[in-house]
N, C-alpha and C positions, 0 to 999 in steps of 0.2 A: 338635077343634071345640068350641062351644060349650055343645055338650050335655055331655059329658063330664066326669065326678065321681071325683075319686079323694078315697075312703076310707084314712086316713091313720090307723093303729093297731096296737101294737104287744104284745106279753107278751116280760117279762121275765123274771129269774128273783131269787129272795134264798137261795137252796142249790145254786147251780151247781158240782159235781164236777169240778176243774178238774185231781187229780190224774190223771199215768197208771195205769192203762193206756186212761185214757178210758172208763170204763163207756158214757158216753151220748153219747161222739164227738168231743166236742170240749173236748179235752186245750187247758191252757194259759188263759192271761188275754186277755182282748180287751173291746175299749169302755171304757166308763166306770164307776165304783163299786168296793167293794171287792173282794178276791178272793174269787170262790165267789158273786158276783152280776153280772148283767147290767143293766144302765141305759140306755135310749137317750133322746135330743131330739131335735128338729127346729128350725136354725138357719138363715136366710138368709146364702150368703157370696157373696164377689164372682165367683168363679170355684173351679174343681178346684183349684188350686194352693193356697190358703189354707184355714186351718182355726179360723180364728175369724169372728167372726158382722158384719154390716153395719152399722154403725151406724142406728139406729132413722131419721134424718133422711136417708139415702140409701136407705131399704130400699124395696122394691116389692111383694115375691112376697106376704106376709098382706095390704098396703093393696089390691091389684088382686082379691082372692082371693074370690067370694062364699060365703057360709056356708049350708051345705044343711041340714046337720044339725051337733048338739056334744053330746058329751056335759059340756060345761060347761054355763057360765054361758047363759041367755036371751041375744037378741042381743047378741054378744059385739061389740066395736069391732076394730077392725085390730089395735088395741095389744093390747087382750084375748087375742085369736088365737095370736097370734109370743109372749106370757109364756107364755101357755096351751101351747104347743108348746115352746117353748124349756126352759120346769122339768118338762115330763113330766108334767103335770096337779097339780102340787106346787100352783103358785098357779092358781085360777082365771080371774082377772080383774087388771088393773092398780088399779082405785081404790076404795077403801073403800064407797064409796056404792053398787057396785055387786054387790060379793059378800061384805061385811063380813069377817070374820076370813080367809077365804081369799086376801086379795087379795094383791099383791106389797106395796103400800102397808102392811097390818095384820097381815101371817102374825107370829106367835110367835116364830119360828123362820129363820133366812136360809136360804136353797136351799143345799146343800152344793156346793162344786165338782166332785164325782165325782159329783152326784147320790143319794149314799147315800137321802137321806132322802124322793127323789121317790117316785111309783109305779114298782112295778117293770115293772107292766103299765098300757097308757093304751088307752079307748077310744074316744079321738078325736074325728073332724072330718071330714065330708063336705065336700069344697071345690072349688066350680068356677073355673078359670080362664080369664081374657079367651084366645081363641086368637091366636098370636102376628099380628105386624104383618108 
């Protein structure tokens, strides 16, 4: 329904033990970043089948999404949201004027494709969504 909030927040790791015998369970590489850390995002796609993200001009799930709480930026915009989600709190905002050096627009630094360089751990987004039609 339309009450309903999900808190969207993760921990990662940058010293994951990936040899066996598995000290802490889970032997082996998985997700994204390099070996011996864990990275995650959150990407809009069209379906289960695909594994890359929706083009920003067809996208829905951030533009319909209200924002309860963030540990980003002040009123973040739809776009703010999906970068804000998408790099793992790496950038917080799309446009300079609104988060200056962290933005996608002015970071230093490009988002790595494995994520190396995001948060290992994000605290997120409280977000409500329209209930379906």
């Amino acid at each position: 329904g339309t009450e309903d909030l999900i808190h969207f927040q993760w921990t990662g790791s940058n010293t994951h033990n990936n040899g066996n015998p598995a000290g802490d369970g889970q032997a082996g590489d998985a997700g994204e970043g390099t070996s011996g850390t864990d990275r995650t995002n959150i990407v809009e796609t069209m379906n289960e089948t695909v594994n890359y993200p929706v083009p920003w001009e067809k996208a829905s799930m951030f533009k319909n999404a209200e924002v309860v709480w963030t540990s980003g930026v002040a009123n973040p915009s739809a776009a703010d949201v999906a970068v804000f989600f998408a790099s793992s709190g790496y950038y917080q905002c799309v446009a300079t004027a609104k988060c200056d050096e962290e933005s996608a627009e002015s970071k230093n630094n490009q988002l790595n494709v494995l994520l190396n360089n995001a948060p290992a751990s994000f605290e997120g987004a409280v977000l409500r969504f329209p209930a379906p039609a």
